[in-house]
Backbone bond lengths (Angstrom), bond angles and torsions (degrees), N, CA, C in turn:
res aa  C-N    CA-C-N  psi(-1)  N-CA   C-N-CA  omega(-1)  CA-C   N-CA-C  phi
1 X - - - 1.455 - - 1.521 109.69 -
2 X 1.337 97.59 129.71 1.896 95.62 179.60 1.801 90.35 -114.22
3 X 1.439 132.84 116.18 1.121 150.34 158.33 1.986 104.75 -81.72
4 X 1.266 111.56 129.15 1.485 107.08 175.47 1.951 90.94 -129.48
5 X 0.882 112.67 101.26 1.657 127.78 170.65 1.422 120.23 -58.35
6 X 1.343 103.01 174.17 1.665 94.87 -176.00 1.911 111.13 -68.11
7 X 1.525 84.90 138.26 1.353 107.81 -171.38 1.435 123.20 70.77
8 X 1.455 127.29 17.17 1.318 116.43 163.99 1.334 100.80 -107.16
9 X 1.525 91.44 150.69 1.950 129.36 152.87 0.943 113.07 -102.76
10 X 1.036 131.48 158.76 1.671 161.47 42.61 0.973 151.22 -25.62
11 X 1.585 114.68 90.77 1.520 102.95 -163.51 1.830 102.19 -138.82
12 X 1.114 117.06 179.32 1.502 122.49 171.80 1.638 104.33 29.22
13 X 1.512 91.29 87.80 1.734 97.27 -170.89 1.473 103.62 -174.89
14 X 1.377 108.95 147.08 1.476 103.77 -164.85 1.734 98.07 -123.25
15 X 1.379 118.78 155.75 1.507 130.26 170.64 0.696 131.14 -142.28
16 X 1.460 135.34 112.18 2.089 126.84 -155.76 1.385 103.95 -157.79
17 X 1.522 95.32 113.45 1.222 137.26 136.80 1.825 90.60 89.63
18 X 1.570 90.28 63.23 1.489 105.36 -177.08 1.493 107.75 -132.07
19 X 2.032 98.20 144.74 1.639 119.05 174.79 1.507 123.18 -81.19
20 X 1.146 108.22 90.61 1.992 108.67 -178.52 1.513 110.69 -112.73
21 X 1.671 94.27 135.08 1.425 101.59 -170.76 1.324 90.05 -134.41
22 X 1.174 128.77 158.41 1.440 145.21 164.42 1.598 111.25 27.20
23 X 1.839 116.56 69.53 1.269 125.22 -158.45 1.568 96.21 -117.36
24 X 1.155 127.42 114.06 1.937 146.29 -172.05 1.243 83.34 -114.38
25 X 1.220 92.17 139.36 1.726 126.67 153.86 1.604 104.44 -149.02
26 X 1.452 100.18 118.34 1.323 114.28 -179.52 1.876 93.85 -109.18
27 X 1.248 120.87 153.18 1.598 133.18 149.45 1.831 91.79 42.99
28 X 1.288 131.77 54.91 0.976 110.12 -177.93 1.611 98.58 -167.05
29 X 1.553 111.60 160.14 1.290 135.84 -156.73 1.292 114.03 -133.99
30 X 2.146 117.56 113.14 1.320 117.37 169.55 1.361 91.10 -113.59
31 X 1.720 103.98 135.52 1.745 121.27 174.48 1.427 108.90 -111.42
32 X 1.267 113.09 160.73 1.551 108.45 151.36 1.494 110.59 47.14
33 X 0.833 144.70 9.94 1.501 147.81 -156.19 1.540 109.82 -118.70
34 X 1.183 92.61 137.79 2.276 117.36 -165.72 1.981 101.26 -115.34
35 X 1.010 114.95 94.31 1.554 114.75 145.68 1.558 130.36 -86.70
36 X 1.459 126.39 115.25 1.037 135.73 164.82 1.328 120.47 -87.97
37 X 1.354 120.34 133.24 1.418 125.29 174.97 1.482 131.30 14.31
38 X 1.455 94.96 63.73 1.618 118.62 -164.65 1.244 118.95 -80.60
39 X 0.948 152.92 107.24 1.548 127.40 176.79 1.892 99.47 -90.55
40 X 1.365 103.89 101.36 1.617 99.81 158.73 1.789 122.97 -123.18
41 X 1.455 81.35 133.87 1.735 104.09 175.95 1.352 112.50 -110.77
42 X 1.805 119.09 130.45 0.942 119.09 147.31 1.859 112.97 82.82
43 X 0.982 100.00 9.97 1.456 118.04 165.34 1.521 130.95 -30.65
44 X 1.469 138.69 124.71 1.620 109.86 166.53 1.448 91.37 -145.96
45 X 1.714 99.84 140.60 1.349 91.66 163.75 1.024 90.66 -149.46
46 X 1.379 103.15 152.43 1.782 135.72 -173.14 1.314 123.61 -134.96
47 X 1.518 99.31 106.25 1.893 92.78 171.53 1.442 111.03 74.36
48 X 1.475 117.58 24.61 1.677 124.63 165.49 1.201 96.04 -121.91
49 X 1.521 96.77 177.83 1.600 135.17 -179.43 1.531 100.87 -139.71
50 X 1.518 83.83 141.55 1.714 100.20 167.80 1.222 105.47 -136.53
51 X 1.438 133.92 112.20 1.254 152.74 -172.19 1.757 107.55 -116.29
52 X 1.644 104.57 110.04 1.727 102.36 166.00 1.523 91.11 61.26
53 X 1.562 121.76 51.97 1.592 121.58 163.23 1.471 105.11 -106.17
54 X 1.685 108.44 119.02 1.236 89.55 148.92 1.252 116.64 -135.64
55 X 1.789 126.70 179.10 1.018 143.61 159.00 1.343 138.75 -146.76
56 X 1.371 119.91 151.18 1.824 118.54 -139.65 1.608 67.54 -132.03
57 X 1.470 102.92 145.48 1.610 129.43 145.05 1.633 109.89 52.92
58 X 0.988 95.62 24.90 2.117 90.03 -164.22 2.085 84.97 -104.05
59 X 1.620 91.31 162.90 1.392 104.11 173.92 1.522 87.48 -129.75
60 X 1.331 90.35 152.08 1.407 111.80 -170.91 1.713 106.05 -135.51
61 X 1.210 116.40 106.90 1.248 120.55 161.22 1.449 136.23 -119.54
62 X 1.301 136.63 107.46 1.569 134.00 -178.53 1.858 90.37 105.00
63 X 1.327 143.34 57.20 0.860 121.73 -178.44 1.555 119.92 -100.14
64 X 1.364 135.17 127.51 1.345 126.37 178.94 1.297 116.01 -136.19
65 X 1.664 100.83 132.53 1.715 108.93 -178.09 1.370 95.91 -141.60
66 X 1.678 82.80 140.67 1.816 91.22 -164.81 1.839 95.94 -143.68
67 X 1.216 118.68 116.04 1.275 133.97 155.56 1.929 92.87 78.12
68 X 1.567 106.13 64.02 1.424 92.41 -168.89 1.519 105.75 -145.56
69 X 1.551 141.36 173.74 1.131 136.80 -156.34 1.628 93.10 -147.25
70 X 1.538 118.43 121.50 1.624 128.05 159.31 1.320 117.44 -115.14
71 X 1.268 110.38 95.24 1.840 101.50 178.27 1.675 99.16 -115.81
72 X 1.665 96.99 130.19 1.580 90.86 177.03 1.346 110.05 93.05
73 X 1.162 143.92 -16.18 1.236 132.62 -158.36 1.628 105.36 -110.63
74 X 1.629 82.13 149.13 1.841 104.94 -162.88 1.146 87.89 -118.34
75 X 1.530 121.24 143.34 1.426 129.84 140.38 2.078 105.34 -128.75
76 X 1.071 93.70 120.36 1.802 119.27 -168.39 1.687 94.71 -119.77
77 X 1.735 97.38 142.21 1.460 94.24 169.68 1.377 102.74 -164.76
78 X 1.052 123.64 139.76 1.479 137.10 -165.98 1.646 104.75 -84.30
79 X 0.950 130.88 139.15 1.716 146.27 -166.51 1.567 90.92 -11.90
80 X 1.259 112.35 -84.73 1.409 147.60 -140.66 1.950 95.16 -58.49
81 X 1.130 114.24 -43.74 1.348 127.19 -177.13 1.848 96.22 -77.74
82 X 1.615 113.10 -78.61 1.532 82.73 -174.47 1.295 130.98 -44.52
83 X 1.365 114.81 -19.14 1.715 96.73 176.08 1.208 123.23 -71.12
84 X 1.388 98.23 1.75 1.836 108.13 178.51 1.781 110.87 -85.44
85 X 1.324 78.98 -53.71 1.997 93.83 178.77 1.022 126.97 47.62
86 X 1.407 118.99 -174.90 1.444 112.65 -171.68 1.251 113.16 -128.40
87 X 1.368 118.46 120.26 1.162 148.94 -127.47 2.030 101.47 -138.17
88 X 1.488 107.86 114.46 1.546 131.44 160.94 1.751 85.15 51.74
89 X 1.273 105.25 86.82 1.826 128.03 -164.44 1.722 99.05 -122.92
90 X 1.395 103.95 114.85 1.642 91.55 168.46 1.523 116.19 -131.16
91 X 1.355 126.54 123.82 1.600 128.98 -146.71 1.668 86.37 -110.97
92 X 1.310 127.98 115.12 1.619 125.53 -179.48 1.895 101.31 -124.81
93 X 1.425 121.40 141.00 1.404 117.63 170.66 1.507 115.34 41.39
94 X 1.565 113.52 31.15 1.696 111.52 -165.53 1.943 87.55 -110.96
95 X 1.408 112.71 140.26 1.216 117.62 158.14 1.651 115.25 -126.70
96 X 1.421 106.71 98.38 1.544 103.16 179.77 1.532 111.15 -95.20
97 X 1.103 108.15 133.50 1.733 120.93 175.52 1.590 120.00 -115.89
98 X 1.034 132.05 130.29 1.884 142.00 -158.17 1.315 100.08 26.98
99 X 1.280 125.90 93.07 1.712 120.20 -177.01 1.713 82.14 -141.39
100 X 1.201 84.19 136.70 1.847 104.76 162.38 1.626 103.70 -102.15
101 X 1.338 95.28 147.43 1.716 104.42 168.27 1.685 91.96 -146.26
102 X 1.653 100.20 108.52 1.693 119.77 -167.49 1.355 111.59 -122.98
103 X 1.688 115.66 95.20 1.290 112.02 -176.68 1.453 127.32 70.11
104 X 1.514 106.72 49.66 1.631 103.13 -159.51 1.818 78.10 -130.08
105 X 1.533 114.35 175.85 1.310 146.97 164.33 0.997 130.65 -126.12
106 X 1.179 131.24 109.88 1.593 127.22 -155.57 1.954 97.09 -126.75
107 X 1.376 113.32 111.84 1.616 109.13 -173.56 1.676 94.31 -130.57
108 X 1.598 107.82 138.04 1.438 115.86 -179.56 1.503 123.26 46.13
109 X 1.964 110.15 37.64 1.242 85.69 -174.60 1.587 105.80 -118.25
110 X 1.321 134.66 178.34 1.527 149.53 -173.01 0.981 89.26 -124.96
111 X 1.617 125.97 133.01 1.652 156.29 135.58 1.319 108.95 -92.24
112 X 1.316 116.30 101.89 1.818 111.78 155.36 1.704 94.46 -125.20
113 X 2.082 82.51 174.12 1.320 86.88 176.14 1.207 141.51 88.47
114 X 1.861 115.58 -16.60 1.613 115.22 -142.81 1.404 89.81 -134.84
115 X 1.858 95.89 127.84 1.358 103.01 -176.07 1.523 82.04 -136.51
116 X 2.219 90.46 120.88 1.878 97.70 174.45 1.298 100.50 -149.04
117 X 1.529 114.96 178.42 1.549 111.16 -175.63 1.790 105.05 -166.99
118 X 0.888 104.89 140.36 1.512 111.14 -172.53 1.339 118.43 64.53
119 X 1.419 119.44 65.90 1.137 111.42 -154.85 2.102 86.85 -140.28
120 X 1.474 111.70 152.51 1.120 131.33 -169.98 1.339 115.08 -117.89
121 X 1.466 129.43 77.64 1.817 116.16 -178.57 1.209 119.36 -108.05
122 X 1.206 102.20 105.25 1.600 108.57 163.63 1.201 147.44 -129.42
123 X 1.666 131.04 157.44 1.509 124.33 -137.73 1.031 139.65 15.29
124 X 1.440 105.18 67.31 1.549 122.06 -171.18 2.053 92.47 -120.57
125 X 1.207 91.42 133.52 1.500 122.70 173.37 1.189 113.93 -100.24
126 X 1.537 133.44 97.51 1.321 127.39 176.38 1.753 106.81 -110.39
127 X 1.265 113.51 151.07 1.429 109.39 160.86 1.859 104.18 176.02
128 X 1.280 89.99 129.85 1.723 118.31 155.25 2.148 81.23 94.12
129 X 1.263 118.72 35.34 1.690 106.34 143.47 1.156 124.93 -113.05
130 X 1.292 88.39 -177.76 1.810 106.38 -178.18 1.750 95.80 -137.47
131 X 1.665 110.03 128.72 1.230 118.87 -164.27 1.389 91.17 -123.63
132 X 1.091 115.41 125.45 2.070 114.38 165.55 1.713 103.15 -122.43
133 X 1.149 109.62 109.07 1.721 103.77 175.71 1.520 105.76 115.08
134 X 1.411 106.73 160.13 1.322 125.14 -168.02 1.925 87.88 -86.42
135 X 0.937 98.92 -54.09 1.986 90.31 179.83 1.150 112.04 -33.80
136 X 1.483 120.01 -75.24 1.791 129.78 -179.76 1.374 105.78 -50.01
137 X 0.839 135.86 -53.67 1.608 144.76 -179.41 1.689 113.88 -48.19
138 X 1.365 112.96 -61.57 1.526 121.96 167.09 1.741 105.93 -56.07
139 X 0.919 124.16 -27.97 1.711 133.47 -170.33 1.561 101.99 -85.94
140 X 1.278 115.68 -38.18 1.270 109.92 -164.17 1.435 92.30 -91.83
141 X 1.443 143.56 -56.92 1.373 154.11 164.21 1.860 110.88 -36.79
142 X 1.198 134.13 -8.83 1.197 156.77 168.31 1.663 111.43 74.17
143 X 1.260 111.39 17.74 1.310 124.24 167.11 1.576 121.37 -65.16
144 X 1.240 138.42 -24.06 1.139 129.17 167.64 1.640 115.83 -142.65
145 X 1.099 117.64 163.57 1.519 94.85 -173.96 1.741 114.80 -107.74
């Protein structure tokens, strides 16, 4: 079920040969945006935008974005990694701009707080944090120390 609530779009956006189950969009906007062979469950997003998002081969389960902005952003993953996927994901007050996410695993984690842009992450294994801020976030992503 794809539910789009008051005030969301979706428009000019492509989806192929993808699993959606219980997908909310409340107050919120996907543009321009390409899904490839996605498996998503259980989705909510509220009060974001996704501008020029795409993603190839990723599974998506437990996903939540709430009051947040994606323009530009890729998450790509080679066989072996999507079967890992990203798993019970919650995106809060985060605005990411041209960010790659390349072959990474993200399990039980919280993003608040994090405003970045042009940014490159790859094979990064996250699971069971909670990140508030661009500091923790760059630390955990192995971008700064």
């Amino acid at each position: 079920d794809i539910i789009l609530a008051h005030k969301a779009q979706w428009y000019d956006s492509t989806i192929d040969a993808s699993h959606l189950q219980d997908f909310k969009m409340n107050e919120s906007t996907i543009r321009n945006s390409q899904i490839f062979g996605v498996h998503l469950q259980d989705v909510e997003i509220e009060k974001s935008i996704f501008q020029d998002f795409i993603m190839r081969g990723i599974r998506w389960n437990r996903l939540r974005i709430l009051n947040s902005q994606l323009k530009n952003v890729l998450f790509s993953a080679e066989e072996k990694w999507s079967r890992q996927g990203y798993k019970n994901i919650e995106l809060e007050n985060c605005q990411l701009e041209k960010v790659l996410f390349a072959d990474c695993s993200f399990k039980n984690v919280k993003i608040r707080n994090v405003n970045v842009q042009n940014l490159q992450i790859k094979n990064i294994q996250l699971a069971d944090v909670d990140i508030d801020g661009n500091d923790q976030f760059l630390k955990a992503v192995k971008l700064s120390e």
